[in-house]
N, C-alpha and C positions, 0 to 999 in steps of 0.2 A: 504494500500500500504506500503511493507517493503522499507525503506531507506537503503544504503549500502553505505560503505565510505572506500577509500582507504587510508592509514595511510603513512605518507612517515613524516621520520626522518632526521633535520639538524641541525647544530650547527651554532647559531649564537656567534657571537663577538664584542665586543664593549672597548673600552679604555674609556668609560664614566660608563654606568652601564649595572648591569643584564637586568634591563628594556631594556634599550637601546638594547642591543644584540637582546632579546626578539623580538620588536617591527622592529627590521634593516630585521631580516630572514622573521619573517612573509609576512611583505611589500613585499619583492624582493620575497617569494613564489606566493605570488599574485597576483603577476604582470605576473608569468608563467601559472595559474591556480587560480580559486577559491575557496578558504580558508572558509572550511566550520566554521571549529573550531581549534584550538588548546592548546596544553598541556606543561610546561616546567616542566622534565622529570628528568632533573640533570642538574647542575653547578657546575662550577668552575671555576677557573682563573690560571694565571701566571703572572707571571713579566718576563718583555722583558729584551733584552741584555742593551737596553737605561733605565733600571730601573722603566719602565712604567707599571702602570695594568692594565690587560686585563682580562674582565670580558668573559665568555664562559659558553652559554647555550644552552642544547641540546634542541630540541622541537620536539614533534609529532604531527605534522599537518592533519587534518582532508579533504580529497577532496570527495564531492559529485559522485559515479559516477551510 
């Protein structure tokens, strides 16, 4: 039996870390759908107007379908 997965792309954020970004998008993907697997794809960050970092991770989420 072939398995098939639909791949859908988000950016998570975090003003703690990449992990944290990482683990906030997955959850909240999750919680729409089940997270077969996923991949972080690219990062990066910024600093806010309040001199803050903000870490930003794009991820490719793997869904069963």
């Amino acid at each position: 039996m072939n398995t098939q997965f639909e791949v859908i792309e988000r950016v998570g954020t975090s003003n703690v870390s990449s992990s944290e970004a990482i683990k906030d998008v997955v959850k909240k993907a999750h919680e729409e759908f089940r997270v077969s697997w996923f991949e972080a794809i690219e990062e990066r960050g910024r600093v806010t107007q309040d001199g803050e970092i903000e870490f930003q991770v794009k991820v490719k989420i793997g869904k069963k379908i």
